[in-house]
C-alpha angles and dihedrals in degrees: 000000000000123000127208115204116218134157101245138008128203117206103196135039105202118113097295093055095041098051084047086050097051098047094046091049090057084047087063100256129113120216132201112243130201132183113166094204126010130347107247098041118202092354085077093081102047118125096208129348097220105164092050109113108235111035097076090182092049117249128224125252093244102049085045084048093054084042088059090045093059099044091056092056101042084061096038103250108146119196106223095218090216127114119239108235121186120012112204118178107211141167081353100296122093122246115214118191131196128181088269110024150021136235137198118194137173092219128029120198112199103207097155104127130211130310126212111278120245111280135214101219128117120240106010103125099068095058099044112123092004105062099336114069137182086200134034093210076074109067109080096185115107104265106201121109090021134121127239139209113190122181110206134063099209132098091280093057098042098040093049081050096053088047084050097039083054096055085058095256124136111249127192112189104213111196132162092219130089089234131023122254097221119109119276089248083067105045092047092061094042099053080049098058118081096214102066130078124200118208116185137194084016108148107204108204103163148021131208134183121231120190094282097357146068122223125214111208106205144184125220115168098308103339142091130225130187105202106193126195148128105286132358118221121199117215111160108122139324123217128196116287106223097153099132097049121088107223104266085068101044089057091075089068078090095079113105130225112277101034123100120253112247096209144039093270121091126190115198142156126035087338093066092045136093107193108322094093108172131158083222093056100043092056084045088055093049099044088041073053100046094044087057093051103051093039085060096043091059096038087056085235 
């Protein structure tokens, strides 16, 4: 395997990596980029980015995703679409391998993002990818005139029901709690669209599929409840994706924003993250990242 030496590599191309790549781009240095599935990463599926300064209409994820395209290319920084499999740190340099190459780096920037918690819920192996999603940017298929069940009564659910309830298809919102966790913004919109349903204190416990459709067997107080539609999307929590890293590394996810990294190794965006995932804050993380890097690059450091 055959191993190409840079100064920095950036693992993730959603908006913190992006933001890293771009800065360090305009510092002179050019940076490898990997992203194992789409540049842009969660902020696809956004329905409309509403808290980010400079958009004073809001602007959906998709259209700020193709902005940030563009902008890559116009300054020449090409995303290499391969996952990053295994991470070593020897003889004080990191080793990143693909399924093709090696690479050997100074800095490394983790920018992978979060992945779907483990869920308790029978029989959902066997649809996902097929009728069951974690994102809605996934399913390929025209979504107008279907029919929606999504798990999950936080931002992520209702905001991926109000991007499907735009696009003319039917939405039930299926969560365990009396009351949902979103932001009020969020509720409000989506008690206003006709085309969502909220279900509360519904406990799914299995999927089926049926011919063309998928059914949702449910619990609410003693009674059971079969839901039936066209897909089912699972929002109910994210965690950090560290796959690639052996533990020693995964151990330096404990420093806290605001302190300065001891090593060569960054962790921005939603993987460094406990709960306060912005998009702000995410291109924050990647340019407070990128200044570091060059500093010590033309310190010598």
């Amino acid at each position: 395997m055959m191993g190409t030496t840079k100064d920095v590599a950036i693992v993730g191309a959603g908006p913190a990596g992006i933001s890293a790549a771009i800065y360090l781009k305009r510092a002179g240095i050019d940076p490898l980029v990997f992203e194992r599935k789409r540049i842009g990463g969660l902020l696809i599926n956004a329905n409309l980015v509403e808290n980010y300064p400079g958009f004073p209409d809001g602007i959906s994820g998709r259209d700020l995703v193709r902005l940030l395209v563009e902008q890559l290319s116009r300054i020449g920084i090409k995303v290499i679409i391969d996952e990053v499999l295994r991470v070593e740190f020897k003889d004080d340099m990191f080793h990143l391998e693909t399924d093709q190459k090696e690479f050997i780096v100074r800095f490394l920037v983790f920018a992978t993002g979060t992945r779907p918690k483990n869920i308790e819920l029978k029989g959902f192996e066997s649809l996902v990818g097929s009728k069951l999603f974690f994102e809605i940017v996934d399913i390929t298929s025209n979504w107008k005139g279907k029919h929606f069940l999504i798990i999950g009564g936080g931002d992520a659910a209702f905001d991926y029901a109000l991007n499907l309830a735009a696009n003319h298809s039917k939405v039930d919102i299926i969560f365990r709690s009396r009351k949902p966790k979103c932001i009020p913004l969020l509720l409000d919109r989506a008690k206003k669209e006709t085309r969502i349903r909220l279900l509360s204190e519904y406990i799914p416990e299995a999927v089926y599929r049926e011919h063309d459709s998928v059914s949702l067997k449910c619990r609410s107080g003693n009674d059971k409840i079969f839901l039936r539609g066209d897909y089912v999307i699972i929002a109910c929590g994210r965690e950090p994706n560290l796959d690639a890293l052996p533990a020693r590394l995964k151990a330096n996810t404990v420093i806290r924003p605001g302190e300065k990294e001891k090593s060569n190794l960054f962790f921005i965006g939603d993987i460094a993250r406990e709960s306060h995932r912005q998009l702000g804050i995410a291109v924050g993380d990647g340019i407070d990242a990128a200044m570091e890097i060059a500093r010590r690059i033309a310190e010598g450091i």
